[in-house]
C-alpha positions as CSV (number, residue, x, y, z in Angstrom):
1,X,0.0,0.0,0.0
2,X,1.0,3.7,-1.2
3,X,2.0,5.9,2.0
4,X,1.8,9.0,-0.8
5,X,-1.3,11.1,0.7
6,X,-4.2,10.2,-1.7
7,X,-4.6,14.0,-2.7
8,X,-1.3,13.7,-4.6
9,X,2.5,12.7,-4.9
10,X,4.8,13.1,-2.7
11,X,7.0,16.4,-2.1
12,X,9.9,16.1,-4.4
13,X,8.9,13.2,-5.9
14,X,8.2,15.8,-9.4
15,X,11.1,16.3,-11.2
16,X,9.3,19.5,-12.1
17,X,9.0,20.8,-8.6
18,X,12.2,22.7,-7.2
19,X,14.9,20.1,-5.3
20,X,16.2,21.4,-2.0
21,X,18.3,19.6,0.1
22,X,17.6,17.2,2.7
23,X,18.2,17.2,6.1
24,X,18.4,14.2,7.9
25,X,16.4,15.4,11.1
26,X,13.2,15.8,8.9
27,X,13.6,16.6,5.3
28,X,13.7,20.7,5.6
29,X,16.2,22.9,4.4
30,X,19.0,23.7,7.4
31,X,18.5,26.3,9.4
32,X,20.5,29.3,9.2
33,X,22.2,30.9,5.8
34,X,19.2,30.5,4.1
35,X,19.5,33.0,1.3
36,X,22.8,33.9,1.6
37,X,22.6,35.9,5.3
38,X,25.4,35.2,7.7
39,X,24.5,33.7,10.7
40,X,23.1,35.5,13.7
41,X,26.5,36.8,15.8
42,X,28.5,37.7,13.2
43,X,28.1,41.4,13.1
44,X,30.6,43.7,14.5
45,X,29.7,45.0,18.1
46,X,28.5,48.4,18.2
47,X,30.1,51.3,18.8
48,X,33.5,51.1,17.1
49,X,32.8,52.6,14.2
50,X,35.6,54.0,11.8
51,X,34.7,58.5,12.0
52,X,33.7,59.7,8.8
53,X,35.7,60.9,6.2
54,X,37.3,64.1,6.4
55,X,39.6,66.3,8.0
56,X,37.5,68.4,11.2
57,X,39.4,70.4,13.1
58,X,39.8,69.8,17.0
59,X,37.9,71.2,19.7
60,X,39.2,74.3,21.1
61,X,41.0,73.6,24.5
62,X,40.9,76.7,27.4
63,X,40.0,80.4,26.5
64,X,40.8,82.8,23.8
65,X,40.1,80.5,20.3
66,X,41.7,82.8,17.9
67,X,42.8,85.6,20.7
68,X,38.9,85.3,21.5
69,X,37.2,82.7,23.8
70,X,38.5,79.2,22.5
71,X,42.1,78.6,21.9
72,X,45.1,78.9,24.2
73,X,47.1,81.6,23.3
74,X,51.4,81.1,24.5
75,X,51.5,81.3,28.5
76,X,47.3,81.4,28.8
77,X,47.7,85.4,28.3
78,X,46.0,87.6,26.6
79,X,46.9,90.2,23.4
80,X,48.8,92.7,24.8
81,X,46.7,96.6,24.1
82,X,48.7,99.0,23.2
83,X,48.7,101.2,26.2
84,X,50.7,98.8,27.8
85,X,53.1,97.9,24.6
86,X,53.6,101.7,24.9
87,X,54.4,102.3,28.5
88,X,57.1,99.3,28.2
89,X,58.2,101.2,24.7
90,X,58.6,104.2,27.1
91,X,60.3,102.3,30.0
92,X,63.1,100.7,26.7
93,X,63.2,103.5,25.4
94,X,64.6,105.4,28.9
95,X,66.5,102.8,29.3
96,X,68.4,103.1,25.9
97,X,68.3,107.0,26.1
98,X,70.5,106.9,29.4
99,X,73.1,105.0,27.3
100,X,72.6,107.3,24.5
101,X,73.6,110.2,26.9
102,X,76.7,109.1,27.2
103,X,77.2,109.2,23.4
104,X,75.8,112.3,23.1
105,X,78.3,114.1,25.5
106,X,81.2,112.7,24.3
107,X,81.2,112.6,20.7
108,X,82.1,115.4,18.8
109,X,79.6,118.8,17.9
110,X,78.4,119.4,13.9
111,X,77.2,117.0,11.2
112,X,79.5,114.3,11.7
113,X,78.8,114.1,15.0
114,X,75.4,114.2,14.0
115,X,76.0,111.3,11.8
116,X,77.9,109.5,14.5
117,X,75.1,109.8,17.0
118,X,72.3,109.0,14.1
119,X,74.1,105.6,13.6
120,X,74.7,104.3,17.0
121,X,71.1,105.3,18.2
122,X,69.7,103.3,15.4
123,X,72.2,100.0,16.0
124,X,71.9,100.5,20.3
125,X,68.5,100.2,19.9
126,X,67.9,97.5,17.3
127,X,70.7,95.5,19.1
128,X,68.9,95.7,23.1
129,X,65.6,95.0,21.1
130,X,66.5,92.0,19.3
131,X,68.8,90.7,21.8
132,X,66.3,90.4,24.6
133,X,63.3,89.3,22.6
134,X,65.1,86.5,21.4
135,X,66.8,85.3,24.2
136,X,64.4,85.7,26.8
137,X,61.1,86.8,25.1
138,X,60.9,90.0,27.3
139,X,63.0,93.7,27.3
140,X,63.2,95.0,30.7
141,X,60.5,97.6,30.1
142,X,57.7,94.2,28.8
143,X,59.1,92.5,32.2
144,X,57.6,95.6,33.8
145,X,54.4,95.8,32.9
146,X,54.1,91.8,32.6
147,X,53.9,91.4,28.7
148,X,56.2,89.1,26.8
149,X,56.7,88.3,22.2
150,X,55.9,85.1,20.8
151,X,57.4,84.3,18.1
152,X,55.7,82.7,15.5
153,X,56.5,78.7,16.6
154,X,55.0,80.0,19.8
155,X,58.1,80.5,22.2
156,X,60.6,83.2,22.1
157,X,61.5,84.7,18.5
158,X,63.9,83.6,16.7
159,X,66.7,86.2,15.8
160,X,65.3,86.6,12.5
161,X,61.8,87.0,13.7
162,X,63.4,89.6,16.2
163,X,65.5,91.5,13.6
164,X,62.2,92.1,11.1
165,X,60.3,93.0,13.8
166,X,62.5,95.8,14.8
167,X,64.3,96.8,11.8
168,X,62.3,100.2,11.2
169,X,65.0,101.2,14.5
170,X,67.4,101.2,12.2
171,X,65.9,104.0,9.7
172,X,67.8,106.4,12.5
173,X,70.6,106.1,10.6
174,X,69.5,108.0,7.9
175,X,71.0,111.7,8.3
176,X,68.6,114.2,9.5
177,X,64.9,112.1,8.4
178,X,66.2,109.3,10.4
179,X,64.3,110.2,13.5
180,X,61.2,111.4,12.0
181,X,61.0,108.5,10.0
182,X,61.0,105.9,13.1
183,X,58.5,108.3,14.6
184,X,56.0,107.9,11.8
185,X,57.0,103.7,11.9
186,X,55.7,104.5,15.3
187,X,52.4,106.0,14.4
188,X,51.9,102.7,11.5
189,X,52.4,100.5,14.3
190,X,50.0,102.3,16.6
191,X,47.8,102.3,14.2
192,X,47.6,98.8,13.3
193,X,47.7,97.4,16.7
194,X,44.5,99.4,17.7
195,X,42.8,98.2,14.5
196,X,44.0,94.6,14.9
197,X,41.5,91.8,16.9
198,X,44.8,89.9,17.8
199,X,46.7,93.6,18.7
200,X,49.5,92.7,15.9
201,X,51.1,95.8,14.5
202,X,52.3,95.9,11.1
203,X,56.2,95.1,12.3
204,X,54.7,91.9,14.2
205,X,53.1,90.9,10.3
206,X,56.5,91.9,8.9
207,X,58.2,89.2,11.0
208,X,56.1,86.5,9.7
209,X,52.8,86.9,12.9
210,X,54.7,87.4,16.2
211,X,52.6,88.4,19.3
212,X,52.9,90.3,22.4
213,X,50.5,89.2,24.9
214,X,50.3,89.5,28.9
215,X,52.2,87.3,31.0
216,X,49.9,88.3,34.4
């Protein structure tokens, strides 16, 4: 006797009918990877995801973000303002002009002397200039009044950095302009710290962005 149900053949006894294959349990299909899918607990665990492309800037990190309220400006000061860049101007150039005093008396009366004086002004005072900014960041008269230049890397300048940012000193060697042309280099500077959000004159842009900022 048949054990085929009487309402027709057998499944899979049609060679018409799709063949799967057997499994010995009961005749079904396996479970699992049906289609294709990878079994359950293969997938990566969540949360370590590679970040998306690009390249995003980092969070600013303590106060002042661009000499405003985000990044960290050299020592955690602030831009020096220029009242205070020109009280220690005042205080360096006392300091200088006591030296100069000296020259004054003992060289000799008329034009050459004149000349004389005109080229060791403009050389005393680039030389104390650049020589304390680069070695110790400060002149005596920015140790005063607690503000210190940054040169561009963000320590002390470099001698180079130093030397551009102070070279307009050395127009007092022209004969008889030579002093009013630092004095208008003055004014230009003046001018373009005030204007400046970051309080960088146009000697600090010469010398490639240095920065005088407050140390208190």
């Amino acid at each position: 006797m048949s054990e085929n149900p009487p309402n027709g053949p057998q499944y899979g006894s049609d060679p018409n009918q799709p063949q799967y294959p057997q499994n010995p349990a009961g005749g079904y299909p396996p479970p699992g990877n049906a289609g294709g899918y990878p079994p359950p607990g293969s997938y990566p665990p969540p949360g370590n995801y590679p970040p998306p492309p690009g390249n995003y800037p980092p969070p600013p990190v303590g106060g002042n973000a661009a000499y405003g309220s985000g990044s960290q400006l050299p020592g955690g000061g602030q831009p020096g303002s220029l009242g205070l860049r020109f009280g220690a101007r005042l205080i360096d150039g006392i300091i200088v002009g006591i030296v100069l005093a000296v020259f004054y008396v003992i060289l000799p009366s008329g034009f050459f002397g004149s000349l004389l004086f005109g080229i060791i002004s403009a050389v005393l005072g680039f030389s104390y200039f650049v020589f304390l900014e680069s070695s110790r960041g400060q002149t005596f008269g920015k140790q005063l009044l607690g503000l210190r230049t940054v040169g561009v890397a963000g320590g002390n300048p470099t001698q180079a950095e130093a030397a551009k940012r102070n070279a307009f000193m050395l127009l007092n060697i022209v004969p008889l302009l030579g002093g009013l042309l630092v004095f208008i280099a003055y004014i230009v500077i003046a001018v373009t710290i005030n204007s400046s959000p970051t309080k960088q004159g146009k000697h600090d842009e010469i010398a490639g962005g240095t920065q005088v900022i407050t140390t208190k």
